[in-house]
matplotlib code that plots the C-alpha trace (Angstrom):
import matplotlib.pyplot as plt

x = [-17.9, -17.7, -21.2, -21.2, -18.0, -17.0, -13.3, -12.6, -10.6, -7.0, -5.1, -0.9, -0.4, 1.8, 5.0, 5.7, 4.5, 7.9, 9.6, 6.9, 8.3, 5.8, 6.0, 3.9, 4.7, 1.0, 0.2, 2.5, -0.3, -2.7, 0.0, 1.3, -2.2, -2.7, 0.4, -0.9, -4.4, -2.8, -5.1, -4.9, -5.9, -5.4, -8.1, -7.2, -7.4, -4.0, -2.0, 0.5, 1.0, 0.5, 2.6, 2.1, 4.7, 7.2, 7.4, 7.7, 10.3, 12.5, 13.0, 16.2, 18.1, 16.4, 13.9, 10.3, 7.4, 4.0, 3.2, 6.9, 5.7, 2.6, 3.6, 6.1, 4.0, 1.4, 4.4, 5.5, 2.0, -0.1, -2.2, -5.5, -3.2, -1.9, -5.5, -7.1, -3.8, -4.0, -7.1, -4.6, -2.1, -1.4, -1.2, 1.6]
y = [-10.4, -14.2, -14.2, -11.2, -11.2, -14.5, -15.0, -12.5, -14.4, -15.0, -17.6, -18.4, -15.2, -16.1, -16.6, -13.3, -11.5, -11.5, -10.2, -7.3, -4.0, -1.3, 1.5, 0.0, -4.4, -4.7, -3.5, -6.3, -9.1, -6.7, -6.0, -10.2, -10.8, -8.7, -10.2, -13.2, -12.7, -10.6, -8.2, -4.6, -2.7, -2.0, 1.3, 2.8, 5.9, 5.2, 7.0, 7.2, 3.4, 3.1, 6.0, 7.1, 10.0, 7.7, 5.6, 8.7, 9.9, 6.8, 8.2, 10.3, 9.6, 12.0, 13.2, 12.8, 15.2, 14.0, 14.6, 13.3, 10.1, 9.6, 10.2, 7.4, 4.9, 5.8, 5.3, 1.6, 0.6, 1.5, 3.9, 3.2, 3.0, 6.5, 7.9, 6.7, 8.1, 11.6, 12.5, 12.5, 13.9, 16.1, 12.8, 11.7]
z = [7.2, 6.1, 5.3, 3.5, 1.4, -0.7, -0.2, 2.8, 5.2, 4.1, 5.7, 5.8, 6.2, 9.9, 8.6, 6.7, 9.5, 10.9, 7.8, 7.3, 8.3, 9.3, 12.2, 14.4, 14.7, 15.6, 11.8, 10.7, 9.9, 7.9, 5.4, 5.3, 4.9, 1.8, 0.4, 0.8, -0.7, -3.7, -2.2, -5.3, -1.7, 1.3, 2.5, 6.1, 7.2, 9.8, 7.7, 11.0, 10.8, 7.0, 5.9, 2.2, 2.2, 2.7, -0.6, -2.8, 0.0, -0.8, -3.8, -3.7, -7.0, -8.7, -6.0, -7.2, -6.8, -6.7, -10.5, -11.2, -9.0, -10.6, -13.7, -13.3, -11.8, -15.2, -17.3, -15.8, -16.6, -13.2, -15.2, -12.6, -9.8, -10.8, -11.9, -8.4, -6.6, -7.7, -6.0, -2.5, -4.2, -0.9, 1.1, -1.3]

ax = plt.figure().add_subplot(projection="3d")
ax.plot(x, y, z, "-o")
ax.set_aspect("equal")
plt.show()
């Protein structure tokens, strides 16, 4: 992967590992790590240790459906985000 991709190996990501809250603690580094590279992405298909439900979920004051959530995120300026995010709506 270092030969292949310029820029692909993030480093200092250790000390927000411990902060980093995620279902599974062995998930922890992945997500430090793309805080630390200001990675835009993180694709996985472990949705059980990545969950997506859960962010709209957090929303209880007012509860958000998934066109109310998108919509939202569209509105605060994450217009791709939003775009690419509606294809898995039923994920959200």
């Amino acid at each position: 992967m270092d030969h292949a991709t310029r820029d692909c190996l993030i480093t200092g990501y250790e000390s927000p590992v411990s902060v980093v809250a995620l279902p599974d603690i062995h998930d922890r580094h992945i997500l430090a790590a793309a805080v630390m590279g200001r990675c835009d992405v993180i694709a996985s298909q472990n949705l059980k240790h990545f969950p997506v439900r859960k962010v709209r979920a957090r929303l209880k004051n007012p509860p958000y459906n998934v066109a109310d959530y998108l919509n939202t995120l569209a509105r605060q300026g994450l217009v791709a985000t939003a775009a690419e995010l509606e294809q898995f709506a039923e994920l959200l």
